[in-house]
C-alpha positions as CSV (number, residue, x, y, z in Angstrom):
1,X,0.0,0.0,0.0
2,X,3.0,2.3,1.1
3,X,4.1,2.0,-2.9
4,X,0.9,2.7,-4.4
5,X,1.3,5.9,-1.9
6,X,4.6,6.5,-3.7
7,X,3.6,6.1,-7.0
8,X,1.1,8.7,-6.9
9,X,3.1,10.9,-5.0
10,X,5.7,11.3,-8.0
11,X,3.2,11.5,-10.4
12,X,1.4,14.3,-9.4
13,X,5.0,16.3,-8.5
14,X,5.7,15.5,-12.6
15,X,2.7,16.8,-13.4
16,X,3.0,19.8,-11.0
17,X,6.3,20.7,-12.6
18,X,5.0,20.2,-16.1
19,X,2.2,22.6,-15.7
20,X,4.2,25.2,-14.3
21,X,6.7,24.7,-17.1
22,X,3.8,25.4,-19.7
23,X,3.2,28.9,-18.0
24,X,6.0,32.0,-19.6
25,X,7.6,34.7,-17.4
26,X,7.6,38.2,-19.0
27,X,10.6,38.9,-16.3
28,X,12.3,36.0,-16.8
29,X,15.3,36.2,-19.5
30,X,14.7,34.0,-22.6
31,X,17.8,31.5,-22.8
32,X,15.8,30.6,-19.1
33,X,13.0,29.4,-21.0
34,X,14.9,27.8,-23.6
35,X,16.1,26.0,-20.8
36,X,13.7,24.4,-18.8
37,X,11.8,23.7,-22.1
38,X,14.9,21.6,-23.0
39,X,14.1,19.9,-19.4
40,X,17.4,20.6,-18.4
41,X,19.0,17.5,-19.6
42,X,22.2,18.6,-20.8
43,X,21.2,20.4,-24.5
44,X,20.0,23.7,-23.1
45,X,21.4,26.8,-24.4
46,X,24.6,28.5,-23.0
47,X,23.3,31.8,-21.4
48,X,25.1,34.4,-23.7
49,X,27.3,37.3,-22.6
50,X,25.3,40.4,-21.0
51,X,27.7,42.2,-23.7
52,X,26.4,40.6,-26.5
53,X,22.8,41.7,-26.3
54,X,20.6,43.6,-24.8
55,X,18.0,42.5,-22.1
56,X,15.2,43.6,-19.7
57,X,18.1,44.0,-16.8
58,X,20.4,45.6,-19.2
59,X,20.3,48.2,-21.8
60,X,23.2,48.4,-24.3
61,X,24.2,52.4,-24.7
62,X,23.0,53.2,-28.2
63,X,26.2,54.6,-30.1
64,X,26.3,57.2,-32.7
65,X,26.4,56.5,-36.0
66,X,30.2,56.1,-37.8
67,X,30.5,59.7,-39.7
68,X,29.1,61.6,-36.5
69,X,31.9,59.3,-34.2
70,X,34.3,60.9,-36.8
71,X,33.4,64.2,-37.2
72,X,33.6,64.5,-33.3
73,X,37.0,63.0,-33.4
74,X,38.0,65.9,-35.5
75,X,36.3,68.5,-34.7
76,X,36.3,68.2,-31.2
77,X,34.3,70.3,-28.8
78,X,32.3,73.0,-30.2
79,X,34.3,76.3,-30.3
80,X,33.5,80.1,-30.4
81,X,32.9,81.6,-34.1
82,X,35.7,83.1,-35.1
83,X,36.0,87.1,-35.0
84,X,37.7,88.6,-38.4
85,X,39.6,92.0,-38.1
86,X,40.6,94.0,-41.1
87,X,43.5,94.5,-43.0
88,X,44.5,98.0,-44.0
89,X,46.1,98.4,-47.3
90,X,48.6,100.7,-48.7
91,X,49.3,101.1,-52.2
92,X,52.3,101.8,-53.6
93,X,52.6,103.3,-57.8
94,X,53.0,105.9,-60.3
95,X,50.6,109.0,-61.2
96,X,48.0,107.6,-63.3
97,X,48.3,103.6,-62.6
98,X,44.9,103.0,-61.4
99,X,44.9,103.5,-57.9
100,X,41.8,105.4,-57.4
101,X,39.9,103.8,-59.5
102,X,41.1,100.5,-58.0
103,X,39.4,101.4,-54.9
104,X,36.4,103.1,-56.2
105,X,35.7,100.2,-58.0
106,X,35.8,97.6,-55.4
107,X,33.4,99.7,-53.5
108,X,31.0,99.5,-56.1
109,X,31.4,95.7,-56.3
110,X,30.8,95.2,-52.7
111,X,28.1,97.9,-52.2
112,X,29.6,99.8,-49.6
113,X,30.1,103.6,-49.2
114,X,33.2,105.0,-50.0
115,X,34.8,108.5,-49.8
116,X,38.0,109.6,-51.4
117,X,40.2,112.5,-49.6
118,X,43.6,114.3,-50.4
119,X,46.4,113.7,-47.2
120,X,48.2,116.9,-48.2
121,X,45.4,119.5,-46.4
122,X,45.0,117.4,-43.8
123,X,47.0,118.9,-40.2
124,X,47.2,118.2,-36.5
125,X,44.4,119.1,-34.6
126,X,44.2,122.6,-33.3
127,X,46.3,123.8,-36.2
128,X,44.8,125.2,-39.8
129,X,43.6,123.3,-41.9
130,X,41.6,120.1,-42.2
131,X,41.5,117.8,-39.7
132,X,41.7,113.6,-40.1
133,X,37.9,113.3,-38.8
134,X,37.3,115.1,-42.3
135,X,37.5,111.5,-44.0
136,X,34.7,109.8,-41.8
137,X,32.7,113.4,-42.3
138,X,32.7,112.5,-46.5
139,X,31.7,108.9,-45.8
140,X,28.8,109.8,-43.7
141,X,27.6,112.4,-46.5
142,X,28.1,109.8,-49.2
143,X,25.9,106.9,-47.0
144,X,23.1,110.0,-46.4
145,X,24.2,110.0,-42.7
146,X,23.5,106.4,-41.8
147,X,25.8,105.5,-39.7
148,X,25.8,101.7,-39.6
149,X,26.6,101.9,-43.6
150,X,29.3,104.0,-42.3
151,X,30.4,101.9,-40.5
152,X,31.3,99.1,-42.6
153,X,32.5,101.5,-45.7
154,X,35.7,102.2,-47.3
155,X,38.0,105.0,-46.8
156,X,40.7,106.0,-49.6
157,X,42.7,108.5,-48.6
158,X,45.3,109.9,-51.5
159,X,48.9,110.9,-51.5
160,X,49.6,109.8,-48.4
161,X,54.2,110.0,-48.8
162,X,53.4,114.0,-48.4
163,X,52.5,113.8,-45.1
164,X,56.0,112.1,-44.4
165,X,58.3,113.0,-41.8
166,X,60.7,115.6,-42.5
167,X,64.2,114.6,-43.2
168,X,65.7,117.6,-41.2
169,X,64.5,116.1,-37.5
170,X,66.4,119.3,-36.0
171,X,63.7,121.6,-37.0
172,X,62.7,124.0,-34.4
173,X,59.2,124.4,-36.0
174,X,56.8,121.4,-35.1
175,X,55.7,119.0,-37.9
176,X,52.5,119.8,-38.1
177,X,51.6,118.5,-41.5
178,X,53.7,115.4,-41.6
179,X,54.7,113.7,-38.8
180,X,51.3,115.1,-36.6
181,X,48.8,114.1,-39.2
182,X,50.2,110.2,-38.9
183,X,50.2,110.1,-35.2
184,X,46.5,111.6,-35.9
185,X,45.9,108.5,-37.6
186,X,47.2,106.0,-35.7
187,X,44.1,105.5,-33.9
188,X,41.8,105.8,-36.7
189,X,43.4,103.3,-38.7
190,X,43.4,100.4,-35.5
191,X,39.9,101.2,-34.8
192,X,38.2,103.6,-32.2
193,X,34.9,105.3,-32.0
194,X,35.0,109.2,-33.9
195,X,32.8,111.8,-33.2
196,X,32.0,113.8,-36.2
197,X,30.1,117.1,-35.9
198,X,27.8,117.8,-38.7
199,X,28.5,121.3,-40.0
200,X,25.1,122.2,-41.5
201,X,24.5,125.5,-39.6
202,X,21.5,127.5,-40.3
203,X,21.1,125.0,-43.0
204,X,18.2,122.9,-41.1
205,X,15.1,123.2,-42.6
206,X,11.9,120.5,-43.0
207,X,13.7,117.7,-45.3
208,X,16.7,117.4,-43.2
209,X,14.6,116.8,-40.4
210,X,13.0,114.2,-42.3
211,X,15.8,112.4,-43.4
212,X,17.7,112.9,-40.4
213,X,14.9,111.4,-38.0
214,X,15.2,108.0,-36.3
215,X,19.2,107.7,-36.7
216,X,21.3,106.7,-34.1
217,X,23.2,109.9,-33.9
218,X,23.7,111.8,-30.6
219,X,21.6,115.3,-30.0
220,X,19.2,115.8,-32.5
221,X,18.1,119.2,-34.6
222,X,17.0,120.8,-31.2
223,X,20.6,120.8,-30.5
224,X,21.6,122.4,-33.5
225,X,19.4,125.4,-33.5
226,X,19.0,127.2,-36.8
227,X,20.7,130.3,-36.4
228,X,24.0,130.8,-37.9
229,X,27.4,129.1,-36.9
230,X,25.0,127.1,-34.8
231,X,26.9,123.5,-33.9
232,X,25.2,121.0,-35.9
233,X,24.6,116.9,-34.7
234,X,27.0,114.8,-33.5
235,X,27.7,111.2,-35.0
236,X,29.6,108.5,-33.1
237,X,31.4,106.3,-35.6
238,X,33.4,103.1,-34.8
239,X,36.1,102.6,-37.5
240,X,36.9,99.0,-36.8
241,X,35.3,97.9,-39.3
242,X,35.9,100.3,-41.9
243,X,38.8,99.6,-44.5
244,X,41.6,102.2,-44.9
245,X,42.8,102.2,-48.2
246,X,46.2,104.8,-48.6
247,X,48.0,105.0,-51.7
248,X,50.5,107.7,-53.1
249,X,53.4,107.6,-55.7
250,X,56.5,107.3,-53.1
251,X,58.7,109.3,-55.7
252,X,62.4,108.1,-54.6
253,X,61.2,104.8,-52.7
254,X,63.0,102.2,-55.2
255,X,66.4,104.6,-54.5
256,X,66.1,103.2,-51.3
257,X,64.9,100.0,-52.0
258,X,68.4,99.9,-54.6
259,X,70.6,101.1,-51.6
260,X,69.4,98.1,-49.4
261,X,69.1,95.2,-51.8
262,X,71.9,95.9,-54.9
263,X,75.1,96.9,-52.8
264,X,77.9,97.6,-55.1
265,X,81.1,96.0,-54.3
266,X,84.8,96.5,-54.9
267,X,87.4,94.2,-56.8
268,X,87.3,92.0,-60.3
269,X,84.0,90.6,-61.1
270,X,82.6,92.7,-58.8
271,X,78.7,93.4,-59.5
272,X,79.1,97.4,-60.4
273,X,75.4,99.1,-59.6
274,X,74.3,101.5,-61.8
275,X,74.2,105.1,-60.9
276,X,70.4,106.4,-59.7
277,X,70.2,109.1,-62.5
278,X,70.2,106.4,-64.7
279,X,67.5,104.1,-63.2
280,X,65.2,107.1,-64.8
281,X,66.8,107.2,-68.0
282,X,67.0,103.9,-69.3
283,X,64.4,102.4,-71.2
284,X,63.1,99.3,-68.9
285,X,63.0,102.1,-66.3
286,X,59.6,101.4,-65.2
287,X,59.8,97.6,-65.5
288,X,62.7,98.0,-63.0
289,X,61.2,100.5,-60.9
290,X,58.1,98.2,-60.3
291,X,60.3,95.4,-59.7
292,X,62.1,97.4,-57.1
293,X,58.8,98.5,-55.3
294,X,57.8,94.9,-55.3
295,X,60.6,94.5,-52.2
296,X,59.9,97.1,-50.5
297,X,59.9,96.6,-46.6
298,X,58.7,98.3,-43.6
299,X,62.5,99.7,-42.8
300,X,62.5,101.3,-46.3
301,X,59.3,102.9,-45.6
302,X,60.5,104.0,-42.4
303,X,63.9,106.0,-44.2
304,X,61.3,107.6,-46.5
305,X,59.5,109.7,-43.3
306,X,56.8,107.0,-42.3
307,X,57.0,106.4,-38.1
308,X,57.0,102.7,-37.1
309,X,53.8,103.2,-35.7
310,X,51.7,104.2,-38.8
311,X,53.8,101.4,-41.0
312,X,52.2,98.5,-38.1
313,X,49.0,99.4,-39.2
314,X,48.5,99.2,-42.7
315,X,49.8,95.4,-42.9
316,X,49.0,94.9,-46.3
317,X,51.9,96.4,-48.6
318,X,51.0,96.7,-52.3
319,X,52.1,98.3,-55.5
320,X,50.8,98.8,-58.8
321,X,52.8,98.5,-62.0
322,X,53.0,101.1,-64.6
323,X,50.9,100.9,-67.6
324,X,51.8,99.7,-70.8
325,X,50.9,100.5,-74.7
326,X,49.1,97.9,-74.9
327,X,47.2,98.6,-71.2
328,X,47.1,102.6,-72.3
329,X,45.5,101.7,-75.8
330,X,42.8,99.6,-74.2
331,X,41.6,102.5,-71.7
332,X,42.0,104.6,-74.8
333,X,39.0,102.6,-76.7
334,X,37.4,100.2,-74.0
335,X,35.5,102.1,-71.3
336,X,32.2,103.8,-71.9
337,X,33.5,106.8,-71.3
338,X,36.7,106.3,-73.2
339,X,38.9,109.2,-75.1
340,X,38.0,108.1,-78.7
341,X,34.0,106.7,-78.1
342,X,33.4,110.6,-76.5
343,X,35.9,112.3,-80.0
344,X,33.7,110.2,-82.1
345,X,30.5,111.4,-79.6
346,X,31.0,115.2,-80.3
347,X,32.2,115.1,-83.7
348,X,28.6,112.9,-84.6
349,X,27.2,115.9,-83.2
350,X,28.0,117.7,-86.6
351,X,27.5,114.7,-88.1
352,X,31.3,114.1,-88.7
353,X,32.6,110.5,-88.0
354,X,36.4,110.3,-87.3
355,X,38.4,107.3,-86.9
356,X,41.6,106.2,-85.0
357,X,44.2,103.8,-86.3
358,X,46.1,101.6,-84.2
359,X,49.0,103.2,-85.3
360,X,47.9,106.5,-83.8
361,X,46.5,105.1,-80.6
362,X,49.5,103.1,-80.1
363,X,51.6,106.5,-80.7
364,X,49.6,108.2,-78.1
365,X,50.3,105.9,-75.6
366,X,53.7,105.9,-76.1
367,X,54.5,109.8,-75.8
368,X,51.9,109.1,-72.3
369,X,54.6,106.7,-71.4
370,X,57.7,108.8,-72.6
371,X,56.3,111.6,-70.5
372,X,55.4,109.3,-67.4
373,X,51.9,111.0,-66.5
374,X,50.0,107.6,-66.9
375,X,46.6,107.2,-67.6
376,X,45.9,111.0,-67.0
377,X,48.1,112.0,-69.9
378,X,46.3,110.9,-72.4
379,X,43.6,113.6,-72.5
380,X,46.3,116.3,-72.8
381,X,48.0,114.1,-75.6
382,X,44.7,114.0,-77.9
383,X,43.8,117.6,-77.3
């Protein structure tokens, strides 16, 4: 009887474990099921690595994808944008190369005001004459008085070697004109905030105040008044953004240039320089003279009357070559507003037609070339 018991008594615990076999446990990991399902006797699966897959218990850490893993590696943190500062230019050439209209030109391109002054009025302030504010004073005018056009303008500024610094430095006098206009500069030129005073005096009426409303100047017309030599509105400018073009002919600068890079020397098959009076003469004169300008360095500007200081601004060194027949007979016939296309304008005016050979046009700019005035020559040639 006690076996029968026993009998039973395993059955119903195989059937007990069967039953709770059948049921499946959301929690439980699913090589465990595999395995009891296998019964356990000996071909259940190998649990896997936890690294291998993911499970409930563990979450793998997503990774980026490859080309954002490599454009990290490279680029690294994210970094500040990057603040640009300008470049001031100085131009270095002979009367009637282009400078001017070099300048005026990329103005036009970019869109941006521009004004064009003349160094040689320019003084030191409290002295007479004009003082360097005068050049942000034009560029307001030409932007209509708006100052953040102004401010982002460019600023060409015209025979700048006459306001160098006089060769006798034992002058009792002071250098108002040279020496004082560049330490005027120096400040414009790096970048500071200039206060120009409109000089409109009784000259408000109803349309200036019109146009003059809602800008970011400092007073307004009350401040002005109307009645004459009344002080008109002030404008605060900040030049650091506004490009300083300065240009000038730097007669004698390649004589200097020649002293520091072609040193004569003495005994057989000795390099023998030429003499300056000859660097004129000659016929490649202006192919050598360009060449010469081409190496020009801060301590040859320096000899000519240009203080260390005013040289450290205008980083950007540059010079123009002369022009050519072939360059002078193209701005003889090419622009609209050529020499020949406004000869043959007037003389249609009577109905005449006139015509220009090659020949002649090439002559022309020749005898501009012979008489080294450039571009501006050519007028006073044909008349």
């Amino acid at each position: 009887m006690s076996h029968e018991r026993q009998k039973i008594h395993t059955c119903y615990r195989i059937l007990s474990i069967r039953h709770l076999e059948a049921i499946q446990y959301p929690h439980r990991q699913p090589w465990i099921n595999s395995a009891t399902n296998g019964h356990g006797h000996g071909h259940s699966q190998t649990p896997p690595s936890m690294f291998s897959q993911p499970y409930d218990t563990y979450q793998k850490p997503q990774s980026p994808p490859p080309a954002q893993q490599q454009l990290r590696k490279v680029d690294g943190p994210s970094k500040p944008p990057t603040i640009f500062d300008k470049s001031n230019v100085l131009l270095l050439g002979p009367t009637g190369s282009g400078k001017t209209l070099l300048a005026r030109t990329l103005a036009k391109v970019l869109n941006v005001p521009f004004s064009m002054s003349d160094a040689t009025p320019f003084t030191q302030a409290g002295y007479v004459g004009e003082d360097v504010e005068m050049v942000i004073h034009r560029l307001l005018q030409n932007c209509d008085y708006n100052i953040k056009k102004a401010e982002c303008g460019i600023v060409f500024i015209d025979e700048i070697d006459k306001i160098s610094k006089r060769p006798d430095t034992m002058s009792i006098s002071k250098d108002v004109s040279g020496e004082g206009v560049q330490q005027a500069l120096l400040r414009m030129l790096e970048g500071t905030v200039v206060n120009v005073t409109e000089k409109n005096g009784s000259s408000w009426n109803g349309s200036n105040a019109g146009r003059k409303s809602g800008l970011p100047g400092i007073g307004g017309p009350a401040s002005g008044g109307s009645g004459p030599g009344a002080k008109g509105e002030i404008y605060s400018v900040d030049t650091s953004n506004i490009l300083f073009i300065l240009s000038g002919a730097f007669i004698g600068l390649e004589k200097i240039v020649m002293d520091r890079v072609s040193k004569g020397s003495i005994g057989f098959d000795a390099t023998v320089r030429a003499p300056s009076s000859e660097l004129s003469a000659s016929k490649g004169a202006a192919a050598h003279v360009s060449r010469l300008l081409d190496q020009v360095d801060p301590t040859d500007l320096i000899k000519f009357g240009l203080i260390p200081e005013f040289i450290g601004r205008l980083p950007v060194v540059a010079s123009v070559n002369h022009l050519d027949e072939a360059a002078l007979v193209r701005i003889l016939t090419e622009p609209r507003n050529s020499l020949v296309k406004q000869y043959q304008g007037l003389f249609g005016l009577t109905d005449v037609k006139i015509h220009f050979s090659q020949t002649a046009l090439y002559t022309v700019a020749g005898q501009a070339i012979e008489k080294q005035t450039g571009a501006r020559g050519l007028r006073r040639i044909m008349v």
